[in-house]
C-alpha positions in Angstrom: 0.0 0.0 0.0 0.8 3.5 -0.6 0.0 6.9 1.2 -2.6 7.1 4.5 -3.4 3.1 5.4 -3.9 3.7 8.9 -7.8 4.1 10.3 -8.4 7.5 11.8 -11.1 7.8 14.4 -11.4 11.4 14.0 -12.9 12.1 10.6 -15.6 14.9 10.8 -18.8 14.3 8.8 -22.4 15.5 8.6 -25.2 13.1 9.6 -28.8 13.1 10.1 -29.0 12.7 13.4 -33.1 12.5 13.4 -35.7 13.1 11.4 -36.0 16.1 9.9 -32.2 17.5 11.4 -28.5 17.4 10.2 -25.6 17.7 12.8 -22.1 17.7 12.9 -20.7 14.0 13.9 -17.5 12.3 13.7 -17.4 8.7 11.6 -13.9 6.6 11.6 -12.4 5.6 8.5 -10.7 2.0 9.1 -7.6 0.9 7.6 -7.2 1.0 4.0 -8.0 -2.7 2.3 -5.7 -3.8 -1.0 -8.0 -3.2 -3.3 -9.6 0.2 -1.7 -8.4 4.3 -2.5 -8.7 6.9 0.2 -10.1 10.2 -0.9 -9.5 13.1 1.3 -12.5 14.9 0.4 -12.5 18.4 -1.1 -16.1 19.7 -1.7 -19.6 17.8 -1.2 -22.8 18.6 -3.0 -26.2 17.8 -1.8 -29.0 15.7 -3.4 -31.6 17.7 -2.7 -34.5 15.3 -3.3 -33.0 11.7 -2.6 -31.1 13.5 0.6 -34.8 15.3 2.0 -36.7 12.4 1.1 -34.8 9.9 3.7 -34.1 12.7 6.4 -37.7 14.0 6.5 -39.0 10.1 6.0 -41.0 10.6 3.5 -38.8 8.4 0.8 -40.5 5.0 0.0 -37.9 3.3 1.8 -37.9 3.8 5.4 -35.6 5.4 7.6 -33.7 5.0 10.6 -31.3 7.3 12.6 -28.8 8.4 12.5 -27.9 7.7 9.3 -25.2 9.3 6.8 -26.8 11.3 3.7 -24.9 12.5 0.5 -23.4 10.7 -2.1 -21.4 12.9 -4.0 -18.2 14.3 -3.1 -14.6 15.5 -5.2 -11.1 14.9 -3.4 -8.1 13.8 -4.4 -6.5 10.4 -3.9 -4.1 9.9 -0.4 -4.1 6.2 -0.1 -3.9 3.3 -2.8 -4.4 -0.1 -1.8 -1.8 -2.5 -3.3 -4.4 -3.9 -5.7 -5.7 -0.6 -7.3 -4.1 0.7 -10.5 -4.5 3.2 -13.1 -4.7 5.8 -10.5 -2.2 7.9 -8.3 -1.7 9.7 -5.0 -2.8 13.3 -5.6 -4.8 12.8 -8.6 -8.6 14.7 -8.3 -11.5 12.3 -8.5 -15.4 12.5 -8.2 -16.6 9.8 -6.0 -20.0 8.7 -4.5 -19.1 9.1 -0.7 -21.1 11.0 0.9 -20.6 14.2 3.3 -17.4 13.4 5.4 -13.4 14.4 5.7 -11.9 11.6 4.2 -13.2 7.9 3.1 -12.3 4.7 1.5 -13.8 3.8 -1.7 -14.3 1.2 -4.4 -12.0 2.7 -7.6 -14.8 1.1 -9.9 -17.2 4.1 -7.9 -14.2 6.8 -8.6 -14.0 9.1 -12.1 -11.1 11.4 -12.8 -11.6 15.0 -13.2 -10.5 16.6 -15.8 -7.4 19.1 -15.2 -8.1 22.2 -14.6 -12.0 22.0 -13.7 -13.9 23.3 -10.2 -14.5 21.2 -7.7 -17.8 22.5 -7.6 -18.4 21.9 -11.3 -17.3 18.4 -11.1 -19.2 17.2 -8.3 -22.4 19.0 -10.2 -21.9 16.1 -13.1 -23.5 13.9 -11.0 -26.6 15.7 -10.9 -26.4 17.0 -14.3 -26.0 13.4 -15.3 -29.9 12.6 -13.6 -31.3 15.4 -15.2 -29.2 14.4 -18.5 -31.6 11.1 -18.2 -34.6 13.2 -18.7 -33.4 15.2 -21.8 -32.5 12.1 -23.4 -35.6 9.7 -21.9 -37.9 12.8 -23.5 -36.0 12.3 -27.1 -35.7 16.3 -27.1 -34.2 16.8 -30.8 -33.2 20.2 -32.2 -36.2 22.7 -32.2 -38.2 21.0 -30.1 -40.5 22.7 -27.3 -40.1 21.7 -23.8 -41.5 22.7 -20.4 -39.5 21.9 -17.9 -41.8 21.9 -14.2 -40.2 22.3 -10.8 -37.0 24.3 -10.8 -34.6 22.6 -7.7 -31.3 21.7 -9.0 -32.5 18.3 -11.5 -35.3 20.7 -12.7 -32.7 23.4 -13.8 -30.2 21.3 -15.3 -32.9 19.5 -17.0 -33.8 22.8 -18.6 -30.4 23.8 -19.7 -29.7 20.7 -21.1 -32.3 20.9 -23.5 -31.5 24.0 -24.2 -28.1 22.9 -25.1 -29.7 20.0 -26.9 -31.2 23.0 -29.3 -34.8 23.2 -27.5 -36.5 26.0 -28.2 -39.0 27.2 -26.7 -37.6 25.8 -23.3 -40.6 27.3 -20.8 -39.6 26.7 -16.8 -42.3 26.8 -14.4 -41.7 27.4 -10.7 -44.0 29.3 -7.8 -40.9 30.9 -6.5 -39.0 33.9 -8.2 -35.5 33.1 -7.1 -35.4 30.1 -9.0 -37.3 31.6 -12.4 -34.4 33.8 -12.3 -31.8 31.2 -12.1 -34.1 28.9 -15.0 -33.2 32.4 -17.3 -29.6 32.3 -16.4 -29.7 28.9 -17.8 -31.5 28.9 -20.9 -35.1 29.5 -20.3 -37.0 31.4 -23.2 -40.2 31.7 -20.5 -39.9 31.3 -16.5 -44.2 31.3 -15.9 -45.5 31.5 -12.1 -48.0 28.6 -12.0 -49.2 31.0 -9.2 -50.1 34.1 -10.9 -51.2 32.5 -14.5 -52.6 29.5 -16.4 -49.6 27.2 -17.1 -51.2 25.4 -19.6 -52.9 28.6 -21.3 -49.0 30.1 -21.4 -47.6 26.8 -23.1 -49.5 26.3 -25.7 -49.1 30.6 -26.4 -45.8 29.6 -26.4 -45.7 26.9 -28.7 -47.9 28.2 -31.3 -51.3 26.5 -30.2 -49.4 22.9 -30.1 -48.3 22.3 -26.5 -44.8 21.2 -25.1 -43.6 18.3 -27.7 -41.5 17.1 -24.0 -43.4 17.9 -20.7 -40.7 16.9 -17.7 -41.9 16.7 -14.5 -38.8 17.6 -11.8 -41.7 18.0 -8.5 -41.6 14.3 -7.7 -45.1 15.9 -6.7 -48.3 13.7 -7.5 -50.8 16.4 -8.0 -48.3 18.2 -10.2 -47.2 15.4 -12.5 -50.6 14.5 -13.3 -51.1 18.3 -14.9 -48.4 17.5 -17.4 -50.6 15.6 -20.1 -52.5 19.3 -20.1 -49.3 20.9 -21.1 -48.2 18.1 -23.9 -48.6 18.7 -27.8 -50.2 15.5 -29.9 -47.8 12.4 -29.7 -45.7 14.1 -27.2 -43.7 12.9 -24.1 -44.4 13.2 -20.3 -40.9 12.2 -18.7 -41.4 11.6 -14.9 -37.8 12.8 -13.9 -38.4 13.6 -10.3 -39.0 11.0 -7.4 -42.8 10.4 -6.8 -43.0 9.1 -3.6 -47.3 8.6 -3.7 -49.6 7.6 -6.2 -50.8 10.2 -8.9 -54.4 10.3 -10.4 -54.2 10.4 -14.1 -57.1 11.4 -16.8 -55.7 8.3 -18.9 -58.4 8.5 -21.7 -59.3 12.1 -22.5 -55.5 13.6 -22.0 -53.4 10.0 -22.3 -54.7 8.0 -24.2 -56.6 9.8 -27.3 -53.3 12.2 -27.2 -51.3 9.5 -27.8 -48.9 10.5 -25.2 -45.7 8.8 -24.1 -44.6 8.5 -20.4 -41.4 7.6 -19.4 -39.2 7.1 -16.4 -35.6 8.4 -15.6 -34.3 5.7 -13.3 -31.4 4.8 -15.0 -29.8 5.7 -18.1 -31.8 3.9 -21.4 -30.4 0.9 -22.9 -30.4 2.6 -26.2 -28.1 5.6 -25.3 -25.3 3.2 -25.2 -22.2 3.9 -24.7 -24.0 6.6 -22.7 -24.3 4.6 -19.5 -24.6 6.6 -15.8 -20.6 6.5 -16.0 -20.1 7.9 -18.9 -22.5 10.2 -19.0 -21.1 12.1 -16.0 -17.7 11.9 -17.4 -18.9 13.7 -20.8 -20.8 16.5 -18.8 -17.5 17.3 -16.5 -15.4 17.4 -20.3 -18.2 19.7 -21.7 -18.1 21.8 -18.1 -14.5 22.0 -18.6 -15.4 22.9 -22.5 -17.9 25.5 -21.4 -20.6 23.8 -23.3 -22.7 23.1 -19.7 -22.5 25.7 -17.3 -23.9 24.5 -13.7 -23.1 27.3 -11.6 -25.8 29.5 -11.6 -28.1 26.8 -9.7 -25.1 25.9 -7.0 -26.5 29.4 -4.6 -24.5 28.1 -1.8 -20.8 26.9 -1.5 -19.9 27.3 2.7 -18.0 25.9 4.7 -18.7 22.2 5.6 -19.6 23.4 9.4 -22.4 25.4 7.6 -24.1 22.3 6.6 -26.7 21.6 9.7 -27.7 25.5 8.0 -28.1 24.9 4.5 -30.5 21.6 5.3 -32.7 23.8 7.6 -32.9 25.9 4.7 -33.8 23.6 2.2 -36.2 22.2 4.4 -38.0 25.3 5.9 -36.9 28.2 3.6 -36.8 26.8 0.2 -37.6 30.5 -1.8 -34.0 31.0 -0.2 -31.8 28.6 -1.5 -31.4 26.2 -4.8 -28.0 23.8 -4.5 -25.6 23.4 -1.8 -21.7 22.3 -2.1 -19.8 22.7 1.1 -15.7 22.8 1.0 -14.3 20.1 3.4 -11.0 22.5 3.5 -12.2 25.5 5.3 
């Protein structure tokens, strides 16, 4: 083995130490195993739905606490097992560890990061790379409309990638005015407030009397996913991107079926869009960061401190006109 092998007992991380509340903890990290890396982290980034679902308890599988959250994180290597190759000590990597100091992880669950690109960029890949499934699930092709509804982070990036797919009109939709802002920063041709007009009135203004060719849904909200059929042009596609963690009551004759509509789901990356897979999807998004092609920034409104993180979860959860993505920088 090379570099840090040792375990180290005090390794600061965040946890959710019960429902509905993040703290500050400490987790050790055991000696490093043959075929194991150790990354000392560099920055985190939260998940905002997977990450609220299981600390409020509302995620279809149960909770317990306490129980570590987060899943991606950029560091760079300081231990290599004697087994691991094609990496080395110092190199920057995105992994899927979640919010701590330093950890050991599998190098198949580890991605080099191009020279030269942000931390913060790189760790966005991984949820450009969910919202990438929806672009691509939703077949949007050059000129095609889309309305994009719900802008968190996977709603956002969902809109600029279809904007950088050469969408047009790309219409966001969002109750809160913080975020339309941010959905214009990134591509939106119309940011509508579902609150202060009719969506579906706007949409098909928008689109010429037609509807959205590709409706994606990034709520995970029942009540709103089943209003995306309203918004969805003739032989369009309703692309559930977000988690729905309840059922949703759907009109399937008058606005499914006799509009020949197709649904689709974004858990994984499609069979077809090979060599496209998960993995390489988020290593093409951190090359085209790096190219300046995809530009995540503009929904990452917070980058603190780690200690700041118990904060920016309180936020998310209580005050969400206040805040969009989080990233907190294990070095400070």
């Amino acid at each position: 083995m090379t570099g840090a092998t040792a375990r180290i007992d005090a390794n600061p991380c965040l946890l959710a130490v019960e429902m509905g509340k993040v703290g500050v903890s400490e987790r050790a990290v055991e000696a490093l195993r043959d075929d194991q890396v150790r990354v000392k982290v560099d920055v985190s980034m939260v998940s905002p739905g997977t990450e609220l679902h299981h600390i409020l308890g509302t995620h279809t599988k149960a909770s317990s606490f306490p129980r570590a959250t987060g899943y991606i994180a950029v560091g760079r290597i300081e231990g290599l097992g004697s087994k691991v190759a094609g990496f080395q000590l110092g190199e920057r990597v995105l992994t899927s560890i979640g919010h701590h100091a330093r950890l050991n992880a599998d190098p198949q669950r580890i991605k080099k990061v191009p020279e030269g690109l942000d931390p913060v960029d790189a760790c966005a890949a991984v949820l450009l790379g969910i919202s990438l499934r929806g672009v691509r699930g939703g077949k949007v092709r050059l000129g095609d409309s889309a309305a994009v509804v719900g802008l968190g982070a996977i709603g956002l990036y969902a809109l600029h990638l279809a904007k950088v797919a050469g969408a047009h009109p790309v219409i966001a939709v969002d109750p809160v005015a913080m975020r339309r802002d941010v959905a214009k920063q990134m591509g939106a041709d119309l940011a509508l407030d579902p609150l202060a007009c009719s969506v579906k009135d706007e949409v098909f203004k928008a689109t010429g009397g037609e509807g959205a060719r590709v409706s994606i849904d990034a709520t995970g909200t029942p009540k709103v996913i089943a209003t995306l059929p309203d918004l969805t042009a003739e032989f369009g596609r309703v692309v559930v991107l977000g988690g729905v963690h309840g059922l949703v009551p759907f009109d399937l004759y008058t606005r499914f079926q006799k509009s020949n509509l197709t649904m689709v789901g974004c858990g994984s990356a499609y069979p077809e869009d090979f060599p496209f897979t998960g993995d390489r999807n988020e290593e093409t998004l951190m090359r085209m960061t790096a190219a300046g092609m995809v530009k995540p920034r503009p929904a990452i409104t917070h980058v603190v401190p780690w200690r700041q993180g118990p904060e920016m979860y309180r936020l998310m959860i209580e005050e969400k006109d206040k805040i969009i993505g989080a990233a907190f920088d294990w070095n400070t």
